[in-house]
Each structure stands twice: as structure tokens, then as C-alpha cells.
N, C-alpha and C positions, 0 to 999 in steps of 0.2 A: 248529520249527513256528511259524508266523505267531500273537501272542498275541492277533489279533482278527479275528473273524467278520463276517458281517453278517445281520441279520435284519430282516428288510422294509426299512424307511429306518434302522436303528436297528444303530450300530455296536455290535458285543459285544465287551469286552473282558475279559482277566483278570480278576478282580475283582468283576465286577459280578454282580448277580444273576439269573442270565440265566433262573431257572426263572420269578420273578415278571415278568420281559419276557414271558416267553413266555403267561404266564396272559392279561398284561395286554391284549395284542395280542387271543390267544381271546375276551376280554370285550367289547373295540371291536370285532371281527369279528361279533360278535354284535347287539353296539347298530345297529351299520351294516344289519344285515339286516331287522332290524324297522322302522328308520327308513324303511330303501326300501318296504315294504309296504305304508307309510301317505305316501308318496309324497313323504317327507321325504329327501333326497339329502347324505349326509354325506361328510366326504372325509380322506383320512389322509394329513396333513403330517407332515414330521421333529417325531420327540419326539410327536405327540398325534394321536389322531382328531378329530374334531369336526364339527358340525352348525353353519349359522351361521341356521337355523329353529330354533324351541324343539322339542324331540323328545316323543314320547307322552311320557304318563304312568306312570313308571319305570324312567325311562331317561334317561340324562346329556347335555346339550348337549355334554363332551366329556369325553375319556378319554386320561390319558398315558400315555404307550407305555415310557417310561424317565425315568431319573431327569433329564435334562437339560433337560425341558421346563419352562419359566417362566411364571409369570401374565401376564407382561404380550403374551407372545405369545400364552397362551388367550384373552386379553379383547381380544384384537385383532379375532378372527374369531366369538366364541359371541357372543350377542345378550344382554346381561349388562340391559340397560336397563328391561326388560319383565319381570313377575313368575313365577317358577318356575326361574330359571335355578338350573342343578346341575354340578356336576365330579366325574369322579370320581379324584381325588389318586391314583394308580395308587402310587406311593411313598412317598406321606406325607411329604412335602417342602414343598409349598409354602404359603405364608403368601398368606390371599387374605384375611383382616380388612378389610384399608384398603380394598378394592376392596368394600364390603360384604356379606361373603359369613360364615356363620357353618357350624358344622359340626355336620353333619346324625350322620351316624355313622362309627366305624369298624372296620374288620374285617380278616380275614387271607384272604390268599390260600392256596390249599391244591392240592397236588399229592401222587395217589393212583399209582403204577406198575405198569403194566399187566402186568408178574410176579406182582403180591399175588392171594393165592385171596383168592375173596371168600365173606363169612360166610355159610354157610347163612341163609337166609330161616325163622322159624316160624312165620308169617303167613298167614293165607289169601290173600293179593294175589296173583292176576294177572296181569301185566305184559303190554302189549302195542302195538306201534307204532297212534299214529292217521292214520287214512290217509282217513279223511272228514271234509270242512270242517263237516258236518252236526252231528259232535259236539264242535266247539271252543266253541259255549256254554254246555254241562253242564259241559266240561273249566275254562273260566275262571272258571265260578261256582263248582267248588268250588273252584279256588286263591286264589279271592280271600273267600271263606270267607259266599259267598252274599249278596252283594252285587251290584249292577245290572251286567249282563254290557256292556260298553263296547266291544268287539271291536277290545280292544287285540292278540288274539293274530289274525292272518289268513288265509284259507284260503292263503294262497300262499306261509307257511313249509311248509307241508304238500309244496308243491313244490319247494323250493327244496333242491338237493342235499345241500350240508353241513347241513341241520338233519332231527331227529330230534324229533319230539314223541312222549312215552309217558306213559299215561295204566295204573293200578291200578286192578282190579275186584275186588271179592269179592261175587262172584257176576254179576248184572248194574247192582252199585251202584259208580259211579267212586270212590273214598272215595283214591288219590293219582296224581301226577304229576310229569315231570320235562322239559324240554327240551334236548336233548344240539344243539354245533354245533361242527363239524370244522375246524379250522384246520391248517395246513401240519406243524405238531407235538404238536397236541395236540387230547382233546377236551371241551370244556368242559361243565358241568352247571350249570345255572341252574334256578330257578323250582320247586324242591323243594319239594311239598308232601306232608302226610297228612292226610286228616278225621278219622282214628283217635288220633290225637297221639303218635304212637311214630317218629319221625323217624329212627331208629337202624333200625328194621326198614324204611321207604320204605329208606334207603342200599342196605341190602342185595339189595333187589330193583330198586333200578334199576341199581345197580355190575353185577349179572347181565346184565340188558339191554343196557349199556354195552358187557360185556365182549364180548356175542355181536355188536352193529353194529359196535365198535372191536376188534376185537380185541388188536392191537399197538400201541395211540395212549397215553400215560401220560393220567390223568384231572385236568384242572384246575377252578378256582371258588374260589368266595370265598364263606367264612361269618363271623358271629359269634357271641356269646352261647352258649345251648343249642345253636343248630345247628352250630355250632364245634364244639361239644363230640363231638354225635353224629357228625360225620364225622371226626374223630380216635377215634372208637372202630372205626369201618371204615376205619381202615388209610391216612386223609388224615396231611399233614405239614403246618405251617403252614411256609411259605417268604417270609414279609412279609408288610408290616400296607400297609393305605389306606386312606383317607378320602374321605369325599364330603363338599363342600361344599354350601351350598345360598344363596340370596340372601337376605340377612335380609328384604327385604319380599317376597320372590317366595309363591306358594302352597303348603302344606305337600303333601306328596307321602304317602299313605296306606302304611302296612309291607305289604306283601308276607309272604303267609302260607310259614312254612319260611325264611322268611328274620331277619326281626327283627319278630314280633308288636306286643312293646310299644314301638315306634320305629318315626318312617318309616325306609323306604329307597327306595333306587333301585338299578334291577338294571347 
């Protein structure tokens, strides 16, 4: 048997770790779709995605796809010059110091397989696809934990085939949320929030969700910290670690709630 595949521009060979390719890809498939929303047009070269505009606000100028890709070919096309630039190190590889970049956070990639039952829920949440652009400002305010609604999220993920927005009610109060986005092998889960702080119980009720729009697709993402934690208690694996850089003079990028509270990040 041939010891090497290919997935998207990205040769797979023995050895390598093809489950965190596969994450990393779901994650730039992801960054690409909200860039286009906001009318940002990014584009997927050998080894990395990338924008060569600064991308919203938590969301990386680019994203390596494997482990071969190099600084000096990211800083050829991202706009490194101007404040906010970000990367997100998909393998934790590269040394971007000299190019003055310092490091923002890092975290693991995680992959959940769509054989695992998933835990009963004991929560009142829920769950339900949103399907009107009407309620993605309630939806943003609480994941960013009631803070100036930015419309970073846009009615036109709402359209857009591979994405899934789901939002948690108990009763008629949103209190969590999730955004699920389908790539060729997988499908990935971003922007996990609770307003109740039990992030092990959000898992549970959105992995259900997941399992009834995905049925067959293994679950990928990337956490750290507590949220690491909670999603290896529902049945994640961590399969590699990454980093995000950030420019040391660029503008600090606020945490993302369910993701890293007391740290920025970017998704």
C-alpha cells in the first residue's frame, strides 16, 4: 500500500500526525468562512491558510495546515507591519521572536469519535439550531459575556451550508452556545460557551446536537486550561498542542468566553 495520501494541498505521510492535520485544516476552513462574511477573502496555500488583510477580531491572519510550513513563507503574504497581527502555530513549531511576534497562548487540539455515546445532559438546556439572523445579537452578547455586540458573528453563517450555529435556552433565557463547521473529514466545534459556568454540562448538550446534524463525522477543536479539561471529561483526546502568536506591538485580542477567560485568545 502507497505510505502517502493526500489531503487538500497537504501530503500525509506515515508518521505524521494526520488527526491534528485534519483538526487544523477544520479550524482554517472555519477562519476562511467568517473572513469571507466580512468581506475579507483568504486563501489556502501549500502548508498554511492565510489572509493577506488583518482578519476580525479573533481570528488569525493565518493558520498552518502541517508541520512544514515556515515563518518566512507566513511573513511573506500576512500583513505583519500594522498592529494585531496573529498566527495560529497549528504544530507548535515555529520560532516567530525575531520577526517580533510573542506568544499569545497555547493549547491542544482534541478529537472526540463519532462511536462515543454521549453523556447524558442534567441540565435544563435546550438546544436548538438558530436559524434567524434576528437572534445572533443576544446569541453574541452572551458569548462574549455581555459586552458591546460588534457583529462579529453574520447573518450569512446562518446560510452558509457547512456551518451550524446552536444556541441553549432554559426556558426562554439563551444562557449557552456552540458553532459546529463541516469539513471533508470532520466536524469541528468552536466558540463553546455557558452563562451558567458548567462547561462539562454545555459538552454534553451540544456533543447531542452534534451527533443528530453529524451523525458519522468524528468531533474536532481545540481547548485549553478548565475547558481542556471539561472536554476530556466528555470523551475528547488531546492529539497535539499549538500556539498562537501574536505581534508584540499589535493590539491585545480580548478571551473568548469557554475558551480561555483569563487570557486572550483567538479562535
Amino acid at each position: 500500500m502507497d505510505s502517502t495520501t493526500r489531503f487538500g494541498d497537504t501530503i500525509l505521510a506515515i508518521g505524521m500526525n494526520t488527526d491534528a492535520i485534519i483538526a487544523a485544516h477544520n479550524n482554517a476552513e472555519w477562519c476562511d468562512i467568517v473572513c469571507r462574511t466580512h468581506g475579507i477573502i483568504g486563501a489556502f496555500h501549500p502548508h498554511l491558510w492565510a489572509s493577506r488583510r488583518r482578519t476580525p477580531p479573533y481570528y488569525p491572519d493565518a493558520v498552518t495546515l502541517d508541520a512544514d510550513a515556515t515563518a518566512e513563507h507566513i511573513l511573506q503574504i500576512v500583513d505583519s507591519a500594522t498592529p494585531g497581527c496573529s498566527i495560529k502555530d497549528s504544530f507548535a513549531r515555529l520560532n516567530l521572536l525575531p520577526a517580533g511576534f510573542r506568544i499569545l497562548f497555547e493549547g491542544d487540539w482534541i478529537l472526540r469519535g463519532p462511536e462515543q455515546p454521549v453523556r447524558a445532559s442534567e441540565s435544563d438546556i435546550r438546544w436548538r439550531r438558530v436559524r434567524d439572523a434576528g437572534a445572533l445579537p443576544a446569541w453574541e452578547a452572551a458569548w462574549s459575556g455581555g459586552e458591546v455586540v460588534t457583529e462579529l458573528f453574520r447573518p450569512a453563517l446562518l446560510d452558509h451550508a457547512a456551518v451550524v450555529v446552536l444556541a441553549g435556552y432554559v426556558r426562554d433565557r439563551l444562557v449557552a452556545g456552540a458553532i459546529l463547521n463541516r469539513s471533508g473529514a470532520a466536524v469541528g466545534v468552536s466558540n463553546l460557551f455557558t452563562t451558567l459556568g458548567d462547561l462539562g454540562d454545555a459538552w454534553s448538550g451540544c456533543l447531542a446536537a452534534v451527533a443528530t446534524a453529524f451523525p458519522r463525522l468524528p468531533i474536532v477543536g481545540y481547548e485549553s486550561g478548565d475547558a481542556l479539561v471539561a472536554a476530556h471529561e466528555n470523551g475528547f483526546t488531546s492529539i497535539g498542542r499549538l500556539r498562537v502568536w501574536i505581534r508584540k506591538a499589535g493590539r491585545l485580542r480580548r478571551g473568548e468566553r469557554g475558551k480561555a477567560r483569563q487570557q486572550e485568545s483567538i479562535e
